[in-house]
GUKE-199742 format. One record per atom (N, C-alpha, C, O): atom name; y, x, z; residue number from 1. Coordinates in Angstrom, 1 decimal. Layout:
N
<rodren atome="CA" north="Y" east="X" up="Z" num="NUM"/>
...
//
This chain:
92
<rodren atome="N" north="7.8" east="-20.5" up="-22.3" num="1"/>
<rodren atome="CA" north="9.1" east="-20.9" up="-22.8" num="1"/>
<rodren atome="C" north="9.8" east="-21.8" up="-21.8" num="1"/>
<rodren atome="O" north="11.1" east="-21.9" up="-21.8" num="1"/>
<rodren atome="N" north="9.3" east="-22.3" up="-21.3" num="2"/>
<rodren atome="CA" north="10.1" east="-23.9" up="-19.8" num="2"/>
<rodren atome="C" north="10.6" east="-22.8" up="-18.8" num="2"/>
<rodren atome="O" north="11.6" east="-22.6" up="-18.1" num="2"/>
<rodren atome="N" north="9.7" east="-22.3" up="-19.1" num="3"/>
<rodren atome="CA" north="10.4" east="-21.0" up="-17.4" num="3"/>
<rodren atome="C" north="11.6" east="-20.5" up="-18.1" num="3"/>
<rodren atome="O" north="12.7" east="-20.5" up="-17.5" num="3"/>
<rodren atome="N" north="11.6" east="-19.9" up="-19.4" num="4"/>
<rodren atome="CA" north="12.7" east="-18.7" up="-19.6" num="4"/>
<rodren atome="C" north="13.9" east="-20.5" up="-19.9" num="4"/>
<rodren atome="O" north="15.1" east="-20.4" up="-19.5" num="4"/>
<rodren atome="N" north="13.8" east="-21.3" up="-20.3" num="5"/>
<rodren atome="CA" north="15.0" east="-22.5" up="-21.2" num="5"/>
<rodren atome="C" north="15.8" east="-22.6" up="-19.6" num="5"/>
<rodren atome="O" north="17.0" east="-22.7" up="-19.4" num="5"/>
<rodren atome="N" north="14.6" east="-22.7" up="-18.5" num="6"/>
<rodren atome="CA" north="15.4" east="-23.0" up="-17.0" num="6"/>
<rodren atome="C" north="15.7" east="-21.8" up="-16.6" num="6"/>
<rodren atome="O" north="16.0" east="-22.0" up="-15.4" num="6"/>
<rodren atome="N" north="15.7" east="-21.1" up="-16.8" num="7"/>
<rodren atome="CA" north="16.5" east="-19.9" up="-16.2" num="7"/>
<rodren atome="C" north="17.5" east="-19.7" up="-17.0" num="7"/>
<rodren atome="O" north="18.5" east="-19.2" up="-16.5" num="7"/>
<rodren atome="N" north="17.6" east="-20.2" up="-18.6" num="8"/>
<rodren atome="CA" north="18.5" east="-19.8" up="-19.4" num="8"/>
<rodren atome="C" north="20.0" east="-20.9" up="-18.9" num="8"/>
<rodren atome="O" north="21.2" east="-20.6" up="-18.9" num="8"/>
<rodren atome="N" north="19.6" east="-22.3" up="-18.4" num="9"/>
<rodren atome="CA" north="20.4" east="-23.5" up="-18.4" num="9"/>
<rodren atome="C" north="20.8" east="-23.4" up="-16.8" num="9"/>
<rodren atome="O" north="21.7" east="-24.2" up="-16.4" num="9"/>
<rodren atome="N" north="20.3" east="-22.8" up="-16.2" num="10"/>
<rodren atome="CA" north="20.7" east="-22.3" up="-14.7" num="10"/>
<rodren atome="C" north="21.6" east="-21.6" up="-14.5" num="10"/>
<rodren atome="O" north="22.7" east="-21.9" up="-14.0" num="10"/>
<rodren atome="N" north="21.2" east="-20.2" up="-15.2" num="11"/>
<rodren atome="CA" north="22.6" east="-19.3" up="-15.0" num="11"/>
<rodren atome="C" north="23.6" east="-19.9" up="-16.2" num="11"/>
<rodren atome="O" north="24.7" east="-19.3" up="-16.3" num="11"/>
<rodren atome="N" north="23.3" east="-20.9" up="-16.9" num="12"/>
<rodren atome="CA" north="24.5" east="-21.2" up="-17.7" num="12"/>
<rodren atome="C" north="25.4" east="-22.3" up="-16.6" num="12"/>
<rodren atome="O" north="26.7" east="-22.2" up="-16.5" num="12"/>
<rodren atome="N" north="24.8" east="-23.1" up="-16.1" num="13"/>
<rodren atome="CA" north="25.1" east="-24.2" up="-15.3" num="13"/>
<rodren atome="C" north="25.9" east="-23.5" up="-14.4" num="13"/>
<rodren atome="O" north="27.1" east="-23.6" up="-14.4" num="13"/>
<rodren atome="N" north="25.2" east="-22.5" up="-13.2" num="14"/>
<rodren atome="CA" north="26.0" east="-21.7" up="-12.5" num="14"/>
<rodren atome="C" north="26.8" east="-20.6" up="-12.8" num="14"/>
<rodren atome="O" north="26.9" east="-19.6" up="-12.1" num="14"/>
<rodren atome="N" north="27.3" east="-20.7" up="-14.0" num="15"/>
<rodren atome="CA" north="28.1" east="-19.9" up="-15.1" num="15"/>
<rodren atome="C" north="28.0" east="-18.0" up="-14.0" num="15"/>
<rodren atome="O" north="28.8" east="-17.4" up="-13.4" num="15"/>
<rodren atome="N" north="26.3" east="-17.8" up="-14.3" num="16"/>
<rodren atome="CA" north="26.2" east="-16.5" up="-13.7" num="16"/>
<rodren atome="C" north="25.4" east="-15.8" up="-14.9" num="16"/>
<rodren atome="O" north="24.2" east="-15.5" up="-14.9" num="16"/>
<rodren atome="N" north="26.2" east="-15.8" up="-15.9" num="17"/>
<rodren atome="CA" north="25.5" east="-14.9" up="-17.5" num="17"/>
<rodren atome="C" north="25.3" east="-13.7" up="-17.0" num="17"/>
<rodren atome="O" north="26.2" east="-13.0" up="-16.4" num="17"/>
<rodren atome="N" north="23.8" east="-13.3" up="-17.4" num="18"/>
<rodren atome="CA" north="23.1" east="-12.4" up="-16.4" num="18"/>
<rodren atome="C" north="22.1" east="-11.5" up="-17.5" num="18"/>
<rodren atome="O" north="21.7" east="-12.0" up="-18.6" num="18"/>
<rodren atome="N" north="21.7" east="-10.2" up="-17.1" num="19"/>
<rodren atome="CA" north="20.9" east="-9.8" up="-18.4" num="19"/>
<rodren atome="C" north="19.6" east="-10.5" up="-18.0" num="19"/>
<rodren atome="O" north="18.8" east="-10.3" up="-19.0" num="19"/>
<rodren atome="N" north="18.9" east="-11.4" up="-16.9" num="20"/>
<rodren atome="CA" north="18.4" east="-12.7" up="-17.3" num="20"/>
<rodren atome="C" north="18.3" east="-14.0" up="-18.9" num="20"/>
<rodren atome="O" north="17.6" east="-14.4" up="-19.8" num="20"/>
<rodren atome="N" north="19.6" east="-14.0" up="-18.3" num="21"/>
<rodren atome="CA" north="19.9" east="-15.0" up="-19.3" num="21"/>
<rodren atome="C" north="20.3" east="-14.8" up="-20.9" num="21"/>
<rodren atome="O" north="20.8" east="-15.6" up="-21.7" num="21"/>
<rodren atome="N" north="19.9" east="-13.3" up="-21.1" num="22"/>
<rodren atome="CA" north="20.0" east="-12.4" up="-22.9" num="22"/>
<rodren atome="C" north="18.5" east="-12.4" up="-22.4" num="22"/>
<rodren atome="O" north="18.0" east="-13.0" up="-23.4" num="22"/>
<rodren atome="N" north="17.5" east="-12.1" up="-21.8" num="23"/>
<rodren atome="CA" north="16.3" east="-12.0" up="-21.8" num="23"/>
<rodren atome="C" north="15.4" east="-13.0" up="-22.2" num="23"/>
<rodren atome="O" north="14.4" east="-12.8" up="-22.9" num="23"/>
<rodren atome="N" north="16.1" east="-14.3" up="-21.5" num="24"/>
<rodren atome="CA" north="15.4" east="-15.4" up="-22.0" num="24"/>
<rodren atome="C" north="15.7" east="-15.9" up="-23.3" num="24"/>
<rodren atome="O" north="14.8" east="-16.4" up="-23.9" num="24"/>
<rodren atome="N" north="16.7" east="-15.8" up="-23.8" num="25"/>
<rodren atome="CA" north="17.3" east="-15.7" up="-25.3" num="25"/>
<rodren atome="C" north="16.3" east="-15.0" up="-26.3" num="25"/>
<rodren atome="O" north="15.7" east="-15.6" up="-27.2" num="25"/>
<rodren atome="N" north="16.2" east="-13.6" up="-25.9" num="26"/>
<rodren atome="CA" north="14.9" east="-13.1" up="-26.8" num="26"/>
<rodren atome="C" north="13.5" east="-13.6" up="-26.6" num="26"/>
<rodren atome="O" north="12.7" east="-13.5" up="-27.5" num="26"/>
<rodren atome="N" north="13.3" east="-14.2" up="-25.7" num="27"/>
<rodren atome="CA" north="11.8" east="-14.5" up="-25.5" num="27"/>
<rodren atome="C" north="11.9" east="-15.7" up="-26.5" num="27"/>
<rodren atome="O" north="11.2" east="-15.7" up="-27.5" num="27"/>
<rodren atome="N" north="12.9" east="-16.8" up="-26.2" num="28"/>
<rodren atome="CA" north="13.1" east="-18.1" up="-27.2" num="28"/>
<rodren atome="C" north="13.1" east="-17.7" up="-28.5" num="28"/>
<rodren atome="O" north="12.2" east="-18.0" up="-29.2" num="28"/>
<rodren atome="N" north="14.0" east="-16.9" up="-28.9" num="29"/>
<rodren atome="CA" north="14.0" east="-16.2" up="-30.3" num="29"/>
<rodren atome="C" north="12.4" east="-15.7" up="-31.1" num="29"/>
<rodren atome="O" north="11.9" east="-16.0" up="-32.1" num="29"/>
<rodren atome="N" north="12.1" east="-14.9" up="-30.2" num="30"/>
<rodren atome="CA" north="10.4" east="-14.2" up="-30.7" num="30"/>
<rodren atome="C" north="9.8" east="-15.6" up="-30.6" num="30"/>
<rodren atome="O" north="9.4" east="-16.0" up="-31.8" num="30"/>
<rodren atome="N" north="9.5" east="-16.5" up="-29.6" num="31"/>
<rodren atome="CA" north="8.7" east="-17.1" up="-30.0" num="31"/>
<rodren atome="C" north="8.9" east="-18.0" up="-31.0" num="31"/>
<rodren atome="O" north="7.9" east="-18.6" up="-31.4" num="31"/>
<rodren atome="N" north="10.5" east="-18.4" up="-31.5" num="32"/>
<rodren atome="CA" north="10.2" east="-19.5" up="-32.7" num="32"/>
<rodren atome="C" north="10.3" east="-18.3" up="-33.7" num="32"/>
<rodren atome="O" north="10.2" east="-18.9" up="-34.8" num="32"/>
<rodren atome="N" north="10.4" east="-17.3" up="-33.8" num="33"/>
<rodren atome="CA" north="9.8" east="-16.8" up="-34.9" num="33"/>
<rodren atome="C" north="8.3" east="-16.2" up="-35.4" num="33"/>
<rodren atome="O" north="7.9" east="-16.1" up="-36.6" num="33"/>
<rodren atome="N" north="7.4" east="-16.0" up="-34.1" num="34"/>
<rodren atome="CA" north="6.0" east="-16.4" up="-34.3" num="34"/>
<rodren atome="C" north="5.8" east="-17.8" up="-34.7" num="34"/>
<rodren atome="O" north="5.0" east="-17.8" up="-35.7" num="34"/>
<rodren atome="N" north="6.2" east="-18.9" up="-34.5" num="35"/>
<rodren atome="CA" north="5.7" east="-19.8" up="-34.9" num="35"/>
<rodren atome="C" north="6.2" east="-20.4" up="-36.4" num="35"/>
<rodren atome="O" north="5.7" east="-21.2" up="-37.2" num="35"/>
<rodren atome="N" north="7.7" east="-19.2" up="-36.5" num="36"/>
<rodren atome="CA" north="8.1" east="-19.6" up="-37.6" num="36"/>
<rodren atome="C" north="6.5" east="-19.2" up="-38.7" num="36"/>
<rodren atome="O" north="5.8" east="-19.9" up="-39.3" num="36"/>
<rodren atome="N" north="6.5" east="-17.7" up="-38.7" num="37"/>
<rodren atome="CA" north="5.2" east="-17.2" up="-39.2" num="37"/>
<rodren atome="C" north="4.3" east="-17.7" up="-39.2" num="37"/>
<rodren atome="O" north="3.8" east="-17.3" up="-40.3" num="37"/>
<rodren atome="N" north="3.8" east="-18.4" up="-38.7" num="38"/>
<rodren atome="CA" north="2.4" east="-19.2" up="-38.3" num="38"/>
<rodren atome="C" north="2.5" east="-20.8" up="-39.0" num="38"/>
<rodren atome="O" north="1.5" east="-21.5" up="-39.1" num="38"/>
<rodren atome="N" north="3.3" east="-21.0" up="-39.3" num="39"/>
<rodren atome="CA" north="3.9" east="-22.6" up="-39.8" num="39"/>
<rodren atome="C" north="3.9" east="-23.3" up="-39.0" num="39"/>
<rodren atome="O" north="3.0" east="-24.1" up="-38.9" num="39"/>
<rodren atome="N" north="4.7" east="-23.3" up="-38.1" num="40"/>
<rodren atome="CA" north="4.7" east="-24.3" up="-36.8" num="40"/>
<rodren atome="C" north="3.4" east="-24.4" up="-36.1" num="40"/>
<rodren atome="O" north="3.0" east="-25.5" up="-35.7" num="40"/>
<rodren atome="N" north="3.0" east="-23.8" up="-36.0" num="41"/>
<rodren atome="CA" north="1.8" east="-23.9" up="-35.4" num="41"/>
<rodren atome="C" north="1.4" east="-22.7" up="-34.5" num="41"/>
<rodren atome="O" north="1.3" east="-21.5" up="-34.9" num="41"/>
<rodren atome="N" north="1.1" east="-23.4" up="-33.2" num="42"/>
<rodren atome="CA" north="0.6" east="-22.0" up="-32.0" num="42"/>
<rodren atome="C" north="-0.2" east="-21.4" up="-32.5" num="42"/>
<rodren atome="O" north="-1.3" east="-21.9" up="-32.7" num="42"/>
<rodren atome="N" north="0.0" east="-20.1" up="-32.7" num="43"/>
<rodren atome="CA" north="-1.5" east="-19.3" up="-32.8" num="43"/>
<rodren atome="C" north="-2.6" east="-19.2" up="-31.7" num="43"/>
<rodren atome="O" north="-3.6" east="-18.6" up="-31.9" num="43"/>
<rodren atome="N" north="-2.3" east="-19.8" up="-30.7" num="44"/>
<rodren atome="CA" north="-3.2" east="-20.0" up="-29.7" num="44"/>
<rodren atome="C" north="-4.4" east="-21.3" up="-30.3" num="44"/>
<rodren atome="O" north="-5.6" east="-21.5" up="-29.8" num="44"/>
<rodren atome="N" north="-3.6" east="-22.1" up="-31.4" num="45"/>
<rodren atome="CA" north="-4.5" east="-23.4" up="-31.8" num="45"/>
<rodren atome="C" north="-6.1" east="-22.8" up="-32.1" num="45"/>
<rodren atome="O" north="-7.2" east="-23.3" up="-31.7" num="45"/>
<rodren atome="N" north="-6.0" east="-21.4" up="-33.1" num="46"/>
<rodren atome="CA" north="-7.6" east="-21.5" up="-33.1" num="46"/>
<rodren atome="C" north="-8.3" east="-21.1" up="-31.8" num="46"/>
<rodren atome="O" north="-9.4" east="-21.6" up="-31.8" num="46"/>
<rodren atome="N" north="-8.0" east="-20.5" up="-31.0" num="47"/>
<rodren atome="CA" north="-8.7" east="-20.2" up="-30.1" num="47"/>
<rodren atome="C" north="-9.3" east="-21.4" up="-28.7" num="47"/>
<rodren atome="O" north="-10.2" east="-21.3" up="-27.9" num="47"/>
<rodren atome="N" north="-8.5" east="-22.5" up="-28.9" num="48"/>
<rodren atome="CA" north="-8.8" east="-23.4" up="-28.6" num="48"/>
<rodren atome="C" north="-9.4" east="-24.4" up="-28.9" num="48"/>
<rodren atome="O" north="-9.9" east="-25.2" up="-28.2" num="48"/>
<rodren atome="N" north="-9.2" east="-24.5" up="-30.1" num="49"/>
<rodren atome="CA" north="-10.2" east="-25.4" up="-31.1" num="49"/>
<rodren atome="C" north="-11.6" east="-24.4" up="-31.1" num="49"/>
<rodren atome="O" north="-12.6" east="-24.9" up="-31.0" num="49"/>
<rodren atome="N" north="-11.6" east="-23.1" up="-31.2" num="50"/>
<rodren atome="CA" north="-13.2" east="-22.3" up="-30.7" num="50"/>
<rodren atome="C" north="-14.3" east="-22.6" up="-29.3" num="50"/>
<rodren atome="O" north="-15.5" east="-22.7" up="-29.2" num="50"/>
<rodren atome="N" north="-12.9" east="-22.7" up="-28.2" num="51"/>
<rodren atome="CA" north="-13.1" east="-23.0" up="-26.9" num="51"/>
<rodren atome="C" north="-13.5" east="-24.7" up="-26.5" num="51"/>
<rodren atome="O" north="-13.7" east="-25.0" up="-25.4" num="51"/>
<rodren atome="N" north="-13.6" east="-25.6" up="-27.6" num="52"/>
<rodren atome="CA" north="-14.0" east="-27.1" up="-27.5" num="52"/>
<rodren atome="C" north="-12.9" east="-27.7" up="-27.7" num="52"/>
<rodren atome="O" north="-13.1" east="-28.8" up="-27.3" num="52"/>
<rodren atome="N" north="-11.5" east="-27.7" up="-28.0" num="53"/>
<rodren atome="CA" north="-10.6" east="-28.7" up="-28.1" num="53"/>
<rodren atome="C" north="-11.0" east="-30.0" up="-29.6" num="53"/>
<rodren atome="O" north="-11.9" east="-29.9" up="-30.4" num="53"/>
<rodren atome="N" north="-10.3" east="-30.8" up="-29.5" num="54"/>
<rodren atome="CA" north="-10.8" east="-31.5" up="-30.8" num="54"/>
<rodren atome="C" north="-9.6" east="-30.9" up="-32.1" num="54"/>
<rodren atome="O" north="-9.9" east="-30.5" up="-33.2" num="54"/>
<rodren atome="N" north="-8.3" east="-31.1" up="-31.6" num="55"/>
<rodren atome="CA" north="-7.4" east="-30.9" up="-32.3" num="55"/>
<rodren atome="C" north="-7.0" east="-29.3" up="-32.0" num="55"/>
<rodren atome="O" north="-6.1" east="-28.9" up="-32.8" num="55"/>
<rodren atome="N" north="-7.3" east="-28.6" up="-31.3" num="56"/>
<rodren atome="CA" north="-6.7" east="-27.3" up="-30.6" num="56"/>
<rodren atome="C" north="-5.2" east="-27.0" up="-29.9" num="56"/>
<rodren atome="O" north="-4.3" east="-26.1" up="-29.9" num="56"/>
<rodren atome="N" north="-5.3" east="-28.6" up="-29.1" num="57"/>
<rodren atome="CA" north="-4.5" east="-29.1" up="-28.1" num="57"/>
<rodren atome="C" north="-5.6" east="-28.4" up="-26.7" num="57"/>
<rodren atome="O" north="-6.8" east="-28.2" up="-26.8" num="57"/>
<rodren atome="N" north="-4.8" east="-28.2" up="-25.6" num="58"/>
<rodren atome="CA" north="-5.0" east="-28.0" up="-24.3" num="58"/>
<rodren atome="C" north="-3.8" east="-28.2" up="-23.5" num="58"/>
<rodren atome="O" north="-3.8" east="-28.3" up="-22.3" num="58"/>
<rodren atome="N" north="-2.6" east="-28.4" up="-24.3" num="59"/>
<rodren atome="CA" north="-1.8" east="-28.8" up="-22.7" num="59"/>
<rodren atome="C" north="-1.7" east="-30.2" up="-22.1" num="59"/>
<rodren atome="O" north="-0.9" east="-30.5" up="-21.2" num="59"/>
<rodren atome="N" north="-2.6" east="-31.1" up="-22.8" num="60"/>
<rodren atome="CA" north="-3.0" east="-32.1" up="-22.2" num="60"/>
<rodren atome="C" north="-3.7" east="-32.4" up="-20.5" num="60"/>
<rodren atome="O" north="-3.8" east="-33.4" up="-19.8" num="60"/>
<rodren atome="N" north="-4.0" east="-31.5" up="-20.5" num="61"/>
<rodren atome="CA" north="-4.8" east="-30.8" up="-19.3" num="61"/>
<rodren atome="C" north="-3.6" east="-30.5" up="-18.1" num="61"/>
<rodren atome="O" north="-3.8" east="-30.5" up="-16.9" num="61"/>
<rodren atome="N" north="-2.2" east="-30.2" up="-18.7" num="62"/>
<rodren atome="CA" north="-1.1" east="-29.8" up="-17.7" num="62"/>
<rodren atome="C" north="0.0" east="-30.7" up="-17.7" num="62"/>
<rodren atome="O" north="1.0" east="-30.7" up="-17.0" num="62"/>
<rodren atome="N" north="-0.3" east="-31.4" up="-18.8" num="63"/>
<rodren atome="CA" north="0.8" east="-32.3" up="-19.2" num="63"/>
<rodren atome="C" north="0.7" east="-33.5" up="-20.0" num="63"/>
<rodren atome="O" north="0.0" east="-33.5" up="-21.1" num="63"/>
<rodren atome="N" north="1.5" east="-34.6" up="-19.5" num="64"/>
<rodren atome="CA" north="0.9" east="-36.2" up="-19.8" num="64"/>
<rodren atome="C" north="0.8" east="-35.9" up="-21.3" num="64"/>
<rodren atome="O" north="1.4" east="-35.0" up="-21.9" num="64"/>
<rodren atome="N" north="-0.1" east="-37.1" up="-21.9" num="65"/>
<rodren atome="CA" north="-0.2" east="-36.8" up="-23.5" num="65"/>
<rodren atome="C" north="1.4" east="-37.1" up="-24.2" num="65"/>
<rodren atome="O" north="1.7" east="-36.3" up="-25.0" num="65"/>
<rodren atome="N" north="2.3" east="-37.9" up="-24.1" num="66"/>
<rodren atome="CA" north="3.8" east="-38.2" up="-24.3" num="66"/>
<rodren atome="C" north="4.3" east="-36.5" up="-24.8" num="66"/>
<rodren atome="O" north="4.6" east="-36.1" up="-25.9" num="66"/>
<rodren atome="N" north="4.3" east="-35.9" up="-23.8" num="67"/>
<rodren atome="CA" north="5.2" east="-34.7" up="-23.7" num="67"/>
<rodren atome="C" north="3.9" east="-33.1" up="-24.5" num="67"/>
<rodren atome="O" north="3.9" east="-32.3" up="-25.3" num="67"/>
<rodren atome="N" north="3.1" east="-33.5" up="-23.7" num="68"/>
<rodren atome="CA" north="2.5" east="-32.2" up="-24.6" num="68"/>
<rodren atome="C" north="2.4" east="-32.5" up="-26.1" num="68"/>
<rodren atome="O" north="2.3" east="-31.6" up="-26.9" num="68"/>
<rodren atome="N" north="2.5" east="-34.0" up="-26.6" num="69"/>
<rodren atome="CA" north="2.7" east="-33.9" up="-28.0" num="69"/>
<rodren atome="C" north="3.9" east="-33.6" up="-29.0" num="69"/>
<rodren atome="O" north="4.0" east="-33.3" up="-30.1" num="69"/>
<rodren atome="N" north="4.7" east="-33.8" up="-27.8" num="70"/>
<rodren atome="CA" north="6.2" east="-33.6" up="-28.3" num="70"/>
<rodren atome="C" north="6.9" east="-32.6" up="-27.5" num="70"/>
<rodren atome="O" north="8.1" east="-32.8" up="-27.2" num="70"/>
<rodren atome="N" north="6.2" east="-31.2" up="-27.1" num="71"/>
<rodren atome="CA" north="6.6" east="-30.6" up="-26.3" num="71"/>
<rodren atome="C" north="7.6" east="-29.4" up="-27.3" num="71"/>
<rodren atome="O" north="8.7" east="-29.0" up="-26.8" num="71"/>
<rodren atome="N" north="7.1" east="-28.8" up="-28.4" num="72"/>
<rodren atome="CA" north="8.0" east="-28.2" up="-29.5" num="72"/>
<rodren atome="C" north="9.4" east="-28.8" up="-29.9" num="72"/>
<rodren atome="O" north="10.3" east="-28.0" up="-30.2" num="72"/>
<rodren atome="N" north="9.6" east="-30.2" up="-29.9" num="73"/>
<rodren atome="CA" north="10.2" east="-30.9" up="-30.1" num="73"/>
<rodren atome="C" north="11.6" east="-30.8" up="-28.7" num="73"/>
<rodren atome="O" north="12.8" east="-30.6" up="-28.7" num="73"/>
<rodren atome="N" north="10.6" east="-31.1" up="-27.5" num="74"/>
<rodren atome="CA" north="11.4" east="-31.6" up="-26.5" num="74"/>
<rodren atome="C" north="12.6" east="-30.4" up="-26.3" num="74"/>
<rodren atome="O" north="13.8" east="-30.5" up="-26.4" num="74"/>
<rodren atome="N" north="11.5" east="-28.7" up="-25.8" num="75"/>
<rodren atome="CA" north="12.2" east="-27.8" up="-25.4" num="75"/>
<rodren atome="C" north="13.0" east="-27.3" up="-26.7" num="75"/>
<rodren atome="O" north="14.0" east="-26.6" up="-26.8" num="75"/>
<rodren atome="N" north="12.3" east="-27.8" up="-27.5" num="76"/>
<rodren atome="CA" north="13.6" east="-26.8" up="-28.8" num="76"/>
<rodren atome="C" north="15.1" east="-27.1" up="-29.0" num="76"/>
<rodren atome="O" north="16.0" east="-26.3" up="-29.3" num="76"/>
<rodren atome="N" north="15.1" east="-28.8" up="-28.7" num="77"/>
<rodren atome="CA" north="16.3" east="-29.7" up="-28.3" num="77"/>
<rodren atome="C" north="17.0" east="-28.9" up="-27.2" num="77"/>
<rodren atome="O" north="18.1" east="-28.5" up="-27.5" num="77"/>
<rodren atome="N" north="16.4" east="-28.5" up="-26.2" num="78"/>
<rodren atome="CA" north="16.8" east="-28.1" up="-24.6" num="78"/>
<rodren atome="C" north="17.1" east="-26.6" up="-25.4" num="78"/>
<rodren atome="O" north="18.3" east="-26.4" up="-25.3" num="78"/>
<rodren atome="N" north="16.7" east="-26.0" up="-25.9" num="79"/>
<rodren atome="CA" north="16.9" east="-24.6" up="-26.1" num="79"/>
<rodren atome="C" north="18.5" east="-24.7" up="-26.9" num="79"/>
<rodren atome="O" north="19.4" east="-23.8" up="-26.7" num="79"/>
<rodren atome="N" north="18.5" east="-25.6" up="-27.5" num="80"/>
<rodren atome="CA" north="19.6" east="-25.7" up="-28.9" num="80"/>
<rodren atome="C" north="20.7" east="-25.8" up="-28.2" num="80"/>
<rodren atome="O" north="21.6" east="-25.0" up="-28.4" num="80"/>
<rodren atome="N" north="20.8" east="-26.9" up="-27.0" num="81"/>
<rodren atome="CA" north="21.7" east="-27.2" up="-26.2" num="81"/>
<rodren atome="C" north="22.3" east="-26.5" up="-25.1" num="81"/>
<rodren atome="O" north="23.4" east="-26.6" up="-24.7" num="81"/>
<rodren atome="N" north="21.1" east="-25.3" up="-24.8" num="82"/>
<rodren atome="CA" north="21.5" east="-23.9" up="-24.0" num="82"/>
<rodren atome="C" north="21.9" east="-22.9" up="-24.7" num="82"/>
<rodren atome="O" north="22.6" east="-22.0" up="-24.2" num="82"/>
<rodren atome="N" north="21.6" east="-23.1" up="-26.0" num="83"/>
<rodren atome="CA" north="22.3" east="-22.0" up="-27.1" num="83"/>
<rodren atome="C" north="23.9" east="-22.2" up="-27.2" num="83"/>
<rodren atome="O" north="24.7" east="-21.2" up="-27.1" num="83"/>
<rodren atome="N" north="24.2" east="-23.6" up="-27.2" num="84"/>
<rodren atome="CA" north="25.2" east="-24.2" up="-28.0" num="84"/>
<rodren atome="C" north="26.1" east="-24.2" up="-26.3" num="84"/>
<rodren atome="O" north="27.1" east="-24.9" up="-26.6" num="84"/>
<rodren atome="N" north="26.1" east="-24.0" up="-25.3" num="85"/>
<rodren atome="CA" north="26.0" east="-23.8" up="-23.6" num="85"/>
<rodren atome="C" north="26.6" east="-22.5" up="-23.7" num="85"/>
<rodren atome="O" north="27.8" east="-22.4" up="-23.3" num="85"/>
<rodren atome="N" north="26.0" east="-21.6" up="-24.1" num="86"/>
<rodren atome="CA" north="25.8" east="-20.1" up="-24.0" num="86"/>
<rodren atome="C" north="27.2" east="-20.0" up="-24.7" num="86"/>
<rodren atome="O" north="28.2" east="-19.3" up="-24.2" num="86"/>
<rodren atome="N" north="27.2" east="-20.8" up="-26.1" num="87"/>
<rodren atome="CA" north="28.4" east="-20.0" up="-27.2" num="87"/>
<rodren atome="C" north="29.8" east="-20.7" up="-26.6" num="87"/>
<rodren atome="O" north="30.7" east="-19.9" up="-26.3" num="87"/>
<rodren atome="N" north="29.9" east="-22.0" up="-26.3" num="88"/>
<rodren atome="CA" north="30.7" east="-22.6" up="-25.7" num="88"/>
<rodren atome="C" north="31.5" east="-21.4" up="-24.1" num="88"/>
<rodren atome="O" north="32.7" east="-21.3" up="-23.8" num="88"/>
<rodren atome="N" north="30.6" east="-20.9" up="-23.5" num="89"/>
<rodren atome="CA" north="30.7" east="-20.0" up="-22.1" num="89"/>
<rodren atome="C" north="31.4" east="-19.2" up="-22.8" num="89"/>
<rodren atome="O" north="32.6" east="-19.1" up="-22.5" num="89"/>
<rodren atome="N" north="30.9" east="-18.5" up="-23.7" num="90"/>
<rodren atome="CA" north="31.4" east="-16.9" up="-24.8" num="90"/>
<rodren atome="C" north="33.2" east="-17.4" up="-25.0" num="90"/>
<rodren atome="O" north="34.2" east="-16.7" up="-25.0" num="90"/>
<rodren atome="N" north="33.1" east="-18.3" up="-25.2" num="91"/>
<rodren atome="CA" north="34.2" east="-18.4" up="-26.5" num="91"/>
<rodren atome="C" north="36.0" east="-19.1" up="-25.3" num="91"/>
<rodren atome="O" north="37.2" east="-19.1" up="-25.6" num="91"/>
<rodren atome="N" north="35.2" east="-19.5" up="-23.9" num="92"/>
<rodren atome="CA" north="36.3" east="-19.7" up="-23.3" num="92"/>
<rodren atome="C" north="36.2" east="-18.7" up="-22.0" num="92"/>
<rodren atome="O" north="37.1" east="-18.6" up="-21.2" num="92"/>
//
């Protein structure tokens, strides 16, 4: 998801709307609707609570505890803001 939101706010930034930047749009879309399905919750959680997590957290491992706890939170803000980027680009 960080990879497709910076590719999406890149070519928005360098106003180069690209079938890139409709790609990363679906990827954001599918995955909040898996999670919509799932109840907010990664379906990756059990597999890592199998694999020894306590909570079926692991991106603590890649990322300070601040941000991997609020990482659904952080990029969905960024995603909203690239959405609302995108419609703004469309409309002038």
């Amino acid at each position: 998801m960080i990879i497709w939101v910076g590719i999406i706010f890149f070519t928005l930034l360098l106003e180069k709307i690209s079938h890139l930047t409709w790609i990363g749009i679906g990827f954001i879309l599918l995955e909040g609707l898996v999670l919509l399905v799932n109840g907010w919750k990664c379906p990756l959680t059990v597999y890592a609570e199998n694999l020894g997590a306590d909570d079926g957290s692991a991106t603590d491992i890649f990322l300070p505890k601040f941000i991997a706890n609020q990482m659904f939170k952080i990029f969905g803000t960024i995603s909203m803001i690239c959405f609302m980027m995108l419609l703004v680009r469309l409309l002038t």
